[in-house]
Backbone atoms as SQL, in Angstrom:
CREATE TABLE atoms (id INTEGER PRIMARY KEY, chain TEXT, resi INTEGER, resn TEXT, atom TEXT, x REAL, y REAL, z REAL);
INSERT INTO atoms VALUES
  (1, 'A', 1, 'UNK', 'N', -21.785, 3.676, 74.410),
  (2, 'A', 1, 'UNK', 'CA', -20.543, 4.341, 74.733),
  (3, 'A', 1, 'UNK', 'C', -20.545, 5.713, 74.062),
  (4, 'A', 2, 'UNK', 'N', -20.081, 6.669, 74.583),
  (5, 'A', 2, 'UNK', 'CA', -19.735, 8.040, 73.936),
  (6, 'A', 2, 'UNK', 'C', -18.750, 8.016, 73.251),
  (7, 'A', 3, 'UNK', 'N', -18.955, 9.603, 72.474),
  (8, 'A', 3, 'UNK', 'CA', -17.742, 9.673, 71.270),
  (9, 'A', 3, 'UNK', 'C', -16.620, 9.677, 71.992),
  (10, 'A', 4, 'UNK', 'N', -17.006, 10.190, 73.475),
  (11, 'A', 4, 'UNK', 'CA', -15.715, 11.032, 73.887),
  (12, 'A', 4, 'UNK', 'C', -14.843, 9.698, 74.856),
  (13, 'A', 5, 'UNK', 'N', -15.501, 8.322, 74.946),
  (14, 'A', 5, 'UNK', 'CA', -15.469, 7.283, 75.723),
  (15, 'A', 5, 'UNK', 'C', -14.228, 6.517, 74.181),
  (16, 'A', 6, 'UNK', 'N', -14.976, 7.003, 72.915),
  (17, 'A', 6, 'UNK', 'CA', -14.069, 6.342, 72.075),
  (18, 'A', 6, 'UNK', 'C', -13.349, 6.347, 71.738),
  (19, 'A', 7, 'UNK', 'N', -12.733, 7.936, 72.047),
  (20, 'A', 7, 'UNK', 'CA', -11.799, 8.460, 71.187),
  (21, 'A', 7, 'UNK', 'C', -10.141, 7.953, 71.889),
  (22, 'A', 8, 'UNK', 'N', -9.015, 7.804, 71.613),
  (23, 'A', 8, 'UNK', 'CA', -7.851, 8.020, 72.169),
  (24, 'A', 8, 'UNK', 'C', -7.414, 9.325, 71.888),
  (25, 'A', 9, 'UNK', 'N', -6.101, 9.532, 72.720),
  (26, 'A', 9, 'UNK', 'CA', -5.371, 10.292, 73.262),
  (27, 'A', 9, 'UNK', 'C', -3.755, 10.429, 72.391),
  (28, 'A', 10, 'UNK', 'N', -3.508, 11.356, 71.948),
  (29, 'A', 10, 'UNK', 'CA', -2.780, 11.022, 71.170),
  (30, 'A', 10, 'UNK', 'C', -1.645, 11.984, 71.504),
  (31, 'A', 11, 'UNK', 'N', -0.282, 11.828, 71.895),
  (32, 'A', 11, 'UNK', 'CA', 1.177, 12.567, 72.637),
  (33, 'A', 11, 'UNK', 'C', 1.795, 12.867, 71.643),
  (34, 'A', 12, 'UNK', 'N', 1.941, 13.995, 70.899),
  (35, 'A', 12, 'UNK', 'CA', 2.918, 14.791, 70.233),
  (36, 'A', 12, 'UNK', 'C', 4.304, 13.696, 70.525),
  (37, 'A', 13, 'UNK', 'N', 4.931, 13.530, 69.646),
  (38, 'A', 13, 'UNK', 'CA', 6.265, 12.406, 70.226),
  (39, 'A', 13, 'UNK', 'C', 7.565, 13.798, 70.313),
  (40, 'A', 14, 'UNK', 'N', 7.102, 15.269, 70.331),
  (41, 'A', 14, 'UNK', 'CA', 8.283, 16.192, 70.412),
  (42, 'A', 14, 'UNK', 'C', 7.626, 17.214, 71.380),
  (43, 'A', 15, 'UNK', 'N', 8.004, 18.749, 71.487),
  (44, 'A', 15, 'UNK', 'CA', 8.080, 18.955, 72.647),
  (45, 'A', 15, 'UNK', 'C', 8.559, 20.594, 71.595),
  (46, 'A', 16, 'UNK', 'N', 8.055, 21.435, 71.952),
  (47, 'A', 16, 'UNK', 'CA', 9.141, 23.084, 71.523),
  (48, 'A', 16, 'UNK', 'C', 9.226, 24.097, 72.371),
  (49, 'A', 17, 'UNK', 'N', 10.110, 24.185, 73.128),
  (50, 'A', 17, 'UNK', 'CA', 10.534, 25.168, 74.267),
  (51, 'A', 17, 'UNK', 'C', 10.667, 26.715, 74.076),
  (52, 'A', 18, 'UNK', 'N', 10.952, 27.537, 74.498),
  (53, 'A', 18, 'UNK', 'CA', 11.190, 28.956, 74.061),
  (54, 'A', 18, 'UNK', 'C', 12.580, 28.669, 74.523),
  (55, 'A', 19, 'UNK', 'N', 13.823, 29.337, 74.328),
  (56, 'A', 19, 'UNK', 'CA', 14.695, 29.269, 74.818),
  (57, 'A', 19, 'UNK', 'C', 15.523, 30.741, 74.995),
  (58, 'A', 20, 'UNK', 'N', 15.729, 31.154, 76.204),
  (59, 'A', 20, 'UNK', 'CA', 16.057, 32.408, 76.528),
  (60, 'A', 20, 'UNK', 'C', 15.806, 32.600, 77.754),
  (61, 'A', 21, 'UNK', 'N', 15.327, 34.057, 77.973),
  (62, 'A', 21, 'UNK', 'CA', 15.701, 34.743, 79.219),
  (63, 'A', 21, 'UNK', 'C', 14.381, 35.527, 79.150),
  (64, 'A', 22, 'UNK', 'N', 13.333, 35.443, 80.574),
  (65, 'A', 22, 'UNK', 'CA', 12.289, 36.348, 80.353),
  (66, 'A', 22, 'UNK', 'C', 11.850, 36.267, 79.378),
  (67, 'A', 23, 'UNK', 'N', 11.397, 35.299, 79.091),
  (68, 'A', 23, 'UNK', 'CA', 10.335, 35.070, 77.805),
  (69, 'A', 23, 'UNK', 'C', 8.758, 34.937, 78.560),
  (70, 'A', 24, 'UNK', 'N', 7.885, 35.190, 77.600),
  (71, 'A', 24, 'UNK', 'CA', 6.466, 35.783, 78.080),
  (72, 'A', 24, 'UNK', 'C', 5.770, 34.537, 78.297),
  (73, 'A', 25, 'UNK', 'N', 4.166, 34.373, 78.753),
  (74, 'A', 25, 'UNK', 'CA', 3.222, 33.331, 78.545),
  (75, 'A', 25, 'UNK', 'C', 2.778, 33.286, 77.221),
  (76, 'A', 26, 'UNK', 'N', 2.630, 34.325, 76.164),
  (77, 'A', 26, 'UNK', 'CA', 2.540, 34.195, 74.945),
  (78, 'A', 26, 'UNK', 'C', 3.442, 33.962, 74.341),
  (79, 'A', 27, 'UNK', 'N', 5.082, 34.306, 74.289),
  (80, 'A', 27, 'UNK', 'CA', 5.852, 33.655, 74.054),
  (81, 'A', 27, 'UNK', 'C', 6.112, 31.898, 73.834),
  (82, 'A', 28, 'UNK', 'N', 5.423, 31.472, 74.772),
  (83, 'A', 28, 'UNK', 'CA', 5.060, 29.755, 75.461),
  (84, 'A', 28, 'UNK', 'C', 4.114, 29.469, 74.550),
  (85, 'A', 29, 'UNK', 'N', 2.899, 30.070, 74.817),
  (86, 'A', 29, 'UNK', 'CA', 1.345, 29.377, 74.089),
  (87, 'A', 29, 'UNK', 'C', 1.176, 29.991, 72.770),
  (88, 'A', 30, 'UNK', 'N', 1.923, 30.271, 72.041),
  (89, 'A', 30, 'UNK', 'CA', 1.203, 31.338, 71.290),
  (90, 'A', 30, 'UNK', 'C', 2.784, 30.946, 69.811),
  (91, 'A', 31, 'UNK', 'N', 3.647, 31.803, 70.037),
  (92, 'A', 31, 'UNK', 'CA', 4.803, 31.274, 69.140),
  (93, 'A', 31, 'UNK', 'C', 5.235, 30.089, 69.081),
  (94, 'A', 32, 'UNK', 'N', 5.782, 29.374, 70.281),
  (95, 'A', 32, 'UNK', 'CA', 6.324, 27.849, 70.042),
  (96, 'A', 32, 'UNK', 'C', 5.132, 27.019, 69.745),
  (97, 'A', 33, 'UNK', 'N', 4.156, 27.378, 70.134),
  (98, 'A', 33, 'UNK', 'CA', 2.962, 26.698, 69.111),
  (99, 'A', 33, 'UNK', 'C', 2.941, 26.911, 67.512),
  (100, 'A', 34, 'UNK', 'N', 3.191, 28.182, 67.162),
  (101, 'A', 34, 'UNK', 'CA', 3.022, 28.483, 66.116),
  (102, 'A', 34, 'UNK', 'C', 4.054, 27.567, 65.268),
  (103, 'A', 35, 'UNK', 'N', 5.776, 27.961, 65.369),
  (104, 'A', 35, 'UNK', 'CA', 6.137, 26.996, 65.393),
  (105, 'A', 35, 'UNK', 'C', 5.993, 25.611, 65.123),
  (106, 'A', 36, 'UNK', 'N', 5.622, 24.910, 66.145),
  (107, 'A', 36, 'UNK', 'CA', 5.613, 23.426, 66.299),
  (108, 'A', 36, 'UNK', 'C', 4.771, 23.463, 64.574),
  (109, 'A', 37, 'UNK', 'N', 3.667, 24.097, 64.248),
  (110, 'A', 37, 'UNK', 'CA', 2.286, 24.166, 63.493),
  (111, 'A', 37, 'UNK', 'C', 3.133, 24.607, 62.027),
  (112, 'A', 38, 'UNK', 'N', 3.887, 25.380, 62.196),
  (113, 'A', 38, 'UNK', 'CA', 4.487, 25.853, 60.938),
  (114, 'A', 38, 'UNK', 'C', 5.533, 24.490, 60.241),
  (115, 'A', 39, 'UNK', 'N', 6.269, 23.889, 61.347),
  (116, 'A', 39, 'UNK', 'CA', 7.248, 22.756, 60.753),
  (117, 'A', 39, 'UNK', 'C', 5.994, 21.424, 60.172),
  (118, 'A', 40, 'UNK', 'N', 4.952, 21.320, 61.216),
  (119, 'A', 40, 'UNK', 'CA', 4.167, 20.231, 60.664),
  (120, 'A', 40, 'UNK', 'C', 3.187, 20.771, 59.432),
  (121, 'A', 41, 'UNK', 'N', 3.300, 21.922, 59.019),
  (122, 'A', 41, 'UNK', 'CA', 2.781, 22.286, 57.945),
  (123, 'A', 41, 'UNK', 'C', 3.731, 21.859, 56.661),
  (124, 'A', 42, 'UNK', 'N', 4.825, 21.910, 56.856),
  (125, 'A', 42, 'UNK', 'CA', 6.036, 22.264, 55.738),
  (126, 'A', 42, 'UNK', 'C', 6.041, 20.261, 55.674),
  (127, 'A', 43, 'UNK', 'N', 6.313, 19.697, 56.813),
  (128, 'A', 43, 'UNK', 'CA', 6.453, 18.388, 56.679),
  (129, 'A', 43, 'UNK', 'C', 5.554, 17.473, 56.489),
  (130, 'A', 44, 'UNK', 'N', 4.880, 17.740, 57.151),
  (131, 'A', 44, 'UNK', 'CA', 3.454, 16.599, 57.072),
  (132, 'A', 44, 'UNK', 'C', 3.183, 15.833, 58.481),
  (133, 'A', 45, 'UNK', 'N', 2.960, 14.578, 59.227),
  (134, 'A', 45, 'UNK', 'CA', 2.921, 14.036, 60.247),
  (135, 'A', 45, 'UNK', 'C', 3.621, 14.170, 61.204),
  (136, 'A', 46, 'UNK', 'N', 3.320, 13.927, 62.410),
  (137, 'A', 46, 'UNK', 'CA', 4.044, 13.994, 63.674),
  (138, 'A', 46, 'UNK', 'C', 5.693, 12.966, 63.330),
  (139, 'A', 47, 'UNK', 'N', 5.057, 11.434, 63.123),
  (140, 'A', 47, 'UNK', 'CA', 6.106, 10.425, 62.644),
  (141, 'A', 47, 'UNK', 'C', 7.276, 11.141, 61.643),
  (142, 'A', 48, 'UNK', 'N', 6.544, 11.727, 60.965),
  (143, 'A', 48, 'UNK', 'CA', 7.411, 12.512, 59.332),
  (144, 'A', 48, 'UNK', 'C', 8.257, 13.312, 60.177),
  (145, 'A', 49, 'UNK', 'N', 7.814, 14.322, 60.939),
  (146, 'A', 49, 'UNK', 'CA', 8.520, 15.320, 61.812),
  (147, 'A', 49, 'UNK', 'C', 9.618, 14.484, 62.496),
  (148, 'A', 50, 'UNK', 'N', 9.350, 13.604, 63.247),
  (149, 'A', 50, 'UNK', 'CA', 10.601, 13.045, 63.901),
  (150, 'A', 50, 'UNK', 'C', 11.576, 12.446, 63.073),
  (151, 'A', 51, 'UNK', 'N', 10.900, 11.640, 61.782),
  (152, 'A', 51, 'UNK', 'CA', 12.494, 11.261, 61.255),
  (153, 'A', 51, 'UNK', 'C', 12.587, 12.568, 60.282),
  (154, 'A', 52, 'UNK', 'N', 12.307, 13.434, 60.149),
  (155, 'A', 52, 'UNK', 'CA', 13.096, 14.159, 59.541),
  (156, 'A', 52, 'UNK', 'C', 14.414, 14.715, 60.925),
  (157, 'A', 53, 'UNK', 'N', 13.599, 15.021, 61.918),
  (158, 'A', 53, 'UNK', 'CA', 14.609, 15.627, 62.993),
  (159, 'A', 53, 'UNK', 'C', 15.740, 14.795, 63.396),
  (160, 'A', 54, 'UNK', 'N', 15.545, 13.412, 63.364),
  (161, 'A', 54, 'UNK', 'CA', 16.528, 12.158, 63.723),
  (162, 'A', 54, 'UNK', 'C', 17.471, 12.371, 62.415),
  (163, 'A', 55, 'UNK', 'N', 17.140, 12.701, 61.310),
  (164, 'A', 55, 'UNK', 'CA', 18.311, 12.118, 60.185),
  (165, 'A', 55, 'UNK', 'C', 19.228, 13.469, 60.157),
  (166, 'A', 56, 'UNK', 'N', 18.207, 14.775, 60.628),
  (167, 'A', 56, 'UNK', 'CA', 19.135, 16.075, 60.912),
  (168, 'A', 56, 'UNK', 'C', 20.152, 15.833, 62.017),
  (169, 'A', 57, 'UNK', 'N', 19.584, 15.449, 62.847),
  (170, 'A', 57, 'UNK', 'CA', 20.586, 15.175, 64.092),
  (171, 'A', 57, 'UNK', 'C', 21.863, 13.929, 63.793),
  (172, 'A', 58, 'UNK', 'N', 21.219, 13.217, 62.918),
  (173, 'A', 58, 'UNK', 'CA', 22.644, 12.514, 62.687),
  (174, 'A', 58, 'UNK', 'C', 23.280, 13.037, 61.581),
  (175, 'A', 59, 'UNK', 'N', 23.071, 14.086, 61.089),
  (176, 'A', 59, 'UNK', 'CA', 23.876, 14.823, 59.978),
  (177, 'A', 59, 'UNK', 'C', 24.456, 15.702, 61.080),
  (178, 'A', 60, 'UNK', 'N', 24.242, 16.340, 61.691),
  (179, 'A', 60, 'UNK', 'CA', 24.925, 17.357, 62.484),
  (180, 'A', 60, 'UNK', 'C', 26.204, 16.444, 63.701),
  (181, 'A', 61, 'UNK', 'N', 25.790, 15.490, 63.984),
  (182, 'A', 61, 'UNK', 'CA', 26.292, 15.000, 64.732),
  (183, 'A', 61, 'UNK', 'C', 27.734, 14.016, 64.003),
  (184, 'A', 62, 'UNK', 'N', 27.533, 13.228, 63.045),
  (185, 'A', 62, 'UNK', 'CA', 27.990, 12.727, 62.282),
  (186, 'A', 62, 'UNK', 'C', 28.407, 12.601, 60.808),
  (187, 'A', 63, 'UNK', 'N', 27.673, 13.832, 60.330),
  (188, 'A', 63, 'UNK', 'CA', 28.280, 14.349, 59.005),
  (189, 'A', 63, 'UNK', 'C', 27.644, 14.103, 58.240),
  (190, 'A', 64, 'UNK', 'N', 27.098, 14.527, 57.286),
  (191, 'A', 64, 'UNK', 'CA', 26.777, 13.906, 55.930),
  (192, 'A', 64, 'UNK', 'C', 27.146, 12.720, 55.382),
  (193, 'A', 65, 'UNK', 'N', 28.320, 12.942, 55.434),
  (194, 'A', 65, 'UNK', 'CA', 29.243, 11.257, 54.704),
  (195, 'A', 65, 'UNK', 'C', 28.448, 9.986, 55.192),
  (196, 'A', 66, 'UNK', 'N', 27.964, 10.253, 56.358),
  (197, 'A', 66, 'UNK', 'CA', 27.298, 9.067, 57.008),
  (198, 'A', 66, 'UNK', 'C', 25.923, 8.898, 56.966),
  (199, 'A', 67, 'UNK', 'N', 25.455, 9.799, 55.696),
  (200, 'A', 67, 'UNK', 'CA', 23.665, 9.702, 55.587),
  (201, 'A', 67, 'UNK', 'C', 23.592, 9.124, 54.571),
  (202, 'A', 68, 'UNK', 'N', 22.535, 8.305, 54.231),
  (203, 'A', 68, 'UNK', 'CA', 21.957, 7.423, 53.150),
  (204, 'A', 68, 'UNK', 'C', 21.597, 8.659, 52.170),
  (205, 'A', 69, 'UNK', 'N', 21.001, 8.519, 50.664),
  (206, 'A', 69, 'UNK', 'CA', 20.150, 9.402, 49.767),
  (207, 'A', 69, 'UNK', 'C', 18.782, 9.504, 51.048),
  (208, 'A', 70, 'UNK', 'N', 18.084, 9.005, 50.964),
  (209, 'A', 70, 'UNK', 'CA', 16.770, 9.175, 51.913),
  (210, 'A', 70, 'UNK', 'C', 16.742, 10.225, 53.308),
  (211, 'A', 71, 'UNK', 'N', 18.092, 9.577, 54.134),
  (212, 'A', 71, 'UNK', 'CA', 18.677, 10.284, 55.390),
  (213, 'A', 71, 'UNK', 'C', 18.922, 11.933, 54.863),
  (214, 'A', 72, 'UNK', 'N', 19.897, 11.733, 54.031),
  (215, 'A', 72, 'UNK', 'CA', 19.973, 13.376, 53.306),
  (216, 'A', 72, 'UNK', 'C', 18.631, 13.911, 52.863),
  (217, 'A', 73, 'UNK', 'N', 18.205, 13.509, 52.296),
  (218, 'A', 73, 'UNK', 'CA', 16.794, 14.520, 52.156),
  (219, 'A', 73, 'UNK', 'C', 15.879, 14.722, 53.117),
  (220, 'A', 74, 'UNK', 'N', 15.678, 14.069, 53.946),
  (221, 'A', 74, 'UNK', 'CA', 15.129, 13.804, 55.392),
  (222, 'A', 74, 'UNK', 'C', 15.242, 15.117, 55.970),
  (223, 'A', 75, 'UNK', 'N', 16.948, 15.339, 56.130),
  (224, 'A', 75, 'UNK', 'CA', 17.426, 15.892, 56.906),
  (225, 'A', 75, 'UNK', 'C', 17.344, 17.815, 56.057),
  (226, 'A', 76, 'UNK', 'N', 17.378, 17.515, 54.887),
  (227, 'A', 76, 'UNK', 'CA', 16.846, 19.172, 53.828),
  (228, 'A', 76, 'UNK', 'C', 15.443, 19.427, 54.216),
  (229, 'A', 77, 'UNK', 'N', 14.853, 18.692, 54.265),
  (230, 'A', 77, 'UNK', 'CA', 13.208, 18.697, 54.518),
  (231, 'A', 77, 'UNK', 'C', 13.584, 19.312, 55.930),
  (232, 'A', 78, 'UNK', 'N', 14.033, 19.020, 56.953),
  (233, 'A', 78, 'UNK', 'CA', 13.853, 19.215, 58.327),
  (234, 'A', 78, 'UNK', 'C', 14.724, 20.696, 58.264),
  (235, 'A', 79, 'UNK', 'N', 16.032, 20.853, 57.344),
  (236, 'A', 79, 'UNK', 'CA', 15.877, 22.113, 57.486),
  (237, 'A', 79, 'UNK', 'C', 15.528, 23.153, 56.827),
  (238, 'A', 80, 'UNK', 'N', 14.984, 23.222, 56.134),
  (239, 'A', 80, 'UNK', 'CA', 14.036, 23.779, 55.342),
  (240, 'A', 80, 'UNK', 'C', 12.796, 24.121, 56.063),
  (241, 'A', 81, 'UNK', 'N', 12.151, 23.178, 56.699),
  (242, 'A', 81, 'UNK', 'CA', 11.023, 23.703, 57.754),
  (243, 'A', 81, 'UNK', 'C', 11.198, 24.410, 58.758),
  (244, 'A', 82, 'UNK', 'N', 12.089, 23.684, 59.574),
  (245, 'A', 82, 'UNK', 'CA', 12.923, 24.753, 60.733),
  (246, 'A', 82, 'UNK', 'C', 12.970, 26.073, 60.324),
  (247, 'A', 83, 'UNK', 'N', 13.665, 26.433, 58.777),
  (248, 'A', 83, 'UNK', 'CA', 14.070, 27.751, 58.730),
  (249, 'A', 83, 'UNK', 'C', 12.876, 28.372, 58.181),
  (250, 'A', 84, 'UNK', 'N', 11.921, 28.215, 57.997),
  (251, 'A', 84, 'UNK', 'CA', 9.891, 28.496, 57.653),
  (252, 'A', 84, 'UNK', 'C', 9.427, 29.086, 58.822),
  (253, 'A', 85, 'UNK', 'N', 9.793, 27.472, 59.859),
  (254, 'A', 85, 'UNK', 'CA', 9.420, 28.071, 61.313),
  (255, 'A', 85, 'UNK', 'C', 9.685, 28.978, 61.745),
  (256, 'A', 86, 'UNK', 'N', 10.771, 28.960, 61.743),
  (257, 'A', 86, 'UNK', 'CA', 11.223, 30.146, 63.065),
  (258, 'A', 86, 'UNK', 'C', 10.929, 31.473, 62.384),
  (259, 'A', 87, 'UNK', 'N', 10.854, 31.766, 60.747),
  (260, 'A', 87, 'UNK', 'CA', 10.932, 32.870, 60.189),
  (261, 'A', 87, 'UNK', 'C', 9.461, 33.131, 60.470),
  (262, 'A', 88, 'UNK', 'N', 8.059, 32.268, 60.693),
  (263, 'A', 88, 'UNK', 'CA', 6.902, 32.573, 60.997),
  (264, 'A', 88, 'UNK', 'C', 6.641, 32.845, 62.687),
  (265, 'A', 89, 'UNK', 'N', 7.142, 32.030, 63.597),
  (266, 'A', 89, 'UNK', 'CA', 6.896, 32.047, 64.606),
  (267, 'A', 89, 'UNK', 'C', 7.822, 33.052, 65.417),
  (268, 'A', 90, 'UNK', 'N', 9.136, 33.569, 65.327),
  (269, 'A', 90, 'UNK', 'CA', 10.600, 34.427, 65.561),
  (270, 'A', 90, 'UNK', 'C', 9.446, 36.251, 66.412),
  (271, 'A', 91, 'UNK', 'N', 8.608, 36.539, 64.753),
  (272, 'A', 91, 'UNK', 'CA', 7.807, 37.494, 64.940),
  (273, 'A', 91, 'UNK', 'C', 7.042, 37.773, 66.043),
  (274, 'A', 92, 'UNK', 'N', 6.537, 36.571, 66.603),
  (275, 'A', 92, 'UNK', 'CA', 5.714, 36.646, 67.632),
  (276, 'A', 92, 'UNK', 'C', 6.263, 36.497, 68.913),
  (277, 'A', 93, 'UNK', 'N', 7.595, 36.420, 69.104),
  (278, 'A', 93, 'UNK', 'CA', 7.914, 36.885, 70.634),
  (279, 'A', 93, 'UNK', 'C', 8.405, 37.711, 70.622),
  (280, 'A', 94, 'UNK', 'N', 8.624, 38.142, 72.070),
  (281, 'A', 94, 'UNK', 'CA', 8.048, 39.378, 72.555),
  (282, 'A', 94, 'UNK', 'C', 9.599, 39.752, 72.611),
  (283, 'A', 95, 'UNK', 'N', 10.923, 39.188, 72.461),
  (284, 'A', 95, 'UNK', 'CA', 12.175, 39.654, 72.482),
  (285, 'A', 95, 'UNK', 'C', 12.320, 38.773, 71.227),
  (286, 'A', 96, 'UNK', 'N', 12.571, 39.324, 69.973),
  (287, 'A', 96, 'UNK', 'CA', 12.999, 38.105, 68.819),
  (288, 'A', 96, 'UNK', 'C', 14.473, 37.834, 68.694),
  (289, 'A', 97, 'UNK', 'N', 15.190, 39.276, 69.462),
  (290, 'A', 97, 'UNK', 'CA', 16.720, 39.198, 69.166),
  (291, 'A', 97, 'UNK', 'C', 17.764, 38.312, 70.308),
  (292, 'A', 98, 'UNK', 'N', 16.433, 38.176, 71.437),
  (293, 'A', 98, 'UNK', 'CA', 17.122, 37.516, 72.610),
  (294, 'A', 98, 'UNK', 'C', 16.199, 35.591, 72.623),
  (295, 'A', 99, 'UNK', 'N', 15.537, 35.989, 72.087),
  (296, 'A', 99, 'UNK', 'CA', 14.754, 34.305, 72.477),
  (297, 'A', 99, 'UNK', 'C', 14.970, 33.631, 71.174),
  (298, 'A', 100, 'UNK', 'N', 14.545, 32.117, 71.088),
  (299, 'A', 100, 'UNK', 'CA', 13.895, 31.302, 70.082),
  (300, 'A', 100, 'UNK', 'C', 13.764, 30.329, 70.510),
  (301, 'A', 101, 'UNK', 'N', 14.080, 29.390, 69.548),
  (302, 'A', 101, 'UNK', 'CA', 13.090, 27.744, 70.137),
  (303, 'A', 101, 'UNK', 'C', 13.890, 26.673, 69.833),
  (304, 'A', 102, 'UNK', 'N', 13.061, 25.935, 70.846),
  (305, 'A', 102, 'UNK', 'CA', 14.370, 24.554, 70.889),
  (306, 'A', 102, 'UNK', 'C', 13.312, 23.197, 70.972),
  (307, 'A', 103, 'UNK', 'N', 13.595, 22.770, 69.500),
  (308, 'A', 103, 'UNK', 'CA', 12.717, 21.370, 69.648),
  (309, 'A', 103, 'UNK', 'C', 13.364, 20.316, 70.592),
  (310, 'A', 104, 'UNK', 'N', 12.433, 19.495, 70.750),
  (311, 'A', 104, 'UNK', 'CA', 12.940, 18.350, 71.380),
  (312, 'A', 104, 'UNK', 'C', 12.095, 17.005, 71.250),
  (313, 'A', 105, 'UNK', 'N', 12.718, 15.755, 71.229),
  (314, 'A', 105, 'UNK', 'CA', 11.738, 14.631, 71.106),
  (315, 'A', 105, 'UNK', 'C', 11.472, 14.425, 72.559),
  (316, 'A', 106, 'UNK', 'N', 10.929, 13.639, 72.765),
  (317, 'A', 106, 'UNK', 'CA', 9.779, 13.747, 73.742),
  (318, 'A', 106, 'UNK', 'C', 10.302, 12.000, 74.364);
């Protein structure tokens, strides 16, 4: 069997959009990549990435009051990277004052 017969396939479980108006093909391949690369730098794993984004989303959605110690830091970690990201990846499109990015789980 080949390496390439052995290997699996492995799906990002998120997704990072450009979000705006007339945004470029480098805009697409090039920043929201960067992006995606900058938050999994700051966080660590794909898995890590999503519950940090899940415990943000239930802080935003539902408040703090309703996060565990763990959930709350989860959710500092997630924004803390976010705000890494976008300050690394923001640079590289081609409108920074009209575009940015919009994660999503997958």
């Amino acid at each position: 069997m080949s390496d390439l017969a052995r290997t699996t396939s492995y799906v990002v479980p998120y997704v990072v959009h450009v979000k705006g108006q007339n945004f470029t093909l480098k805009d697409v391949m090039v920043a929201a990549d960067i992006y995606r690369l900058r938050i999994e730098e700051q966080i660590g794993d794909p898995l890590r990435v999503v519950r940090c984004f899940q415990a943000w989303s239930k802080e935003r959605h539902h408040g703090i009051e309703h996060l565990n110690r763990t959930e709350a830091r989860l959710a500092r970690e997630w924004l803390n990277a976010q705000h890494q990201a976008d300050k690394a990846a923001r640079q590289l499109l081609s409108s920074p004052q009209t575009l940015g990015f919009d994660f999503k789980l997958r």
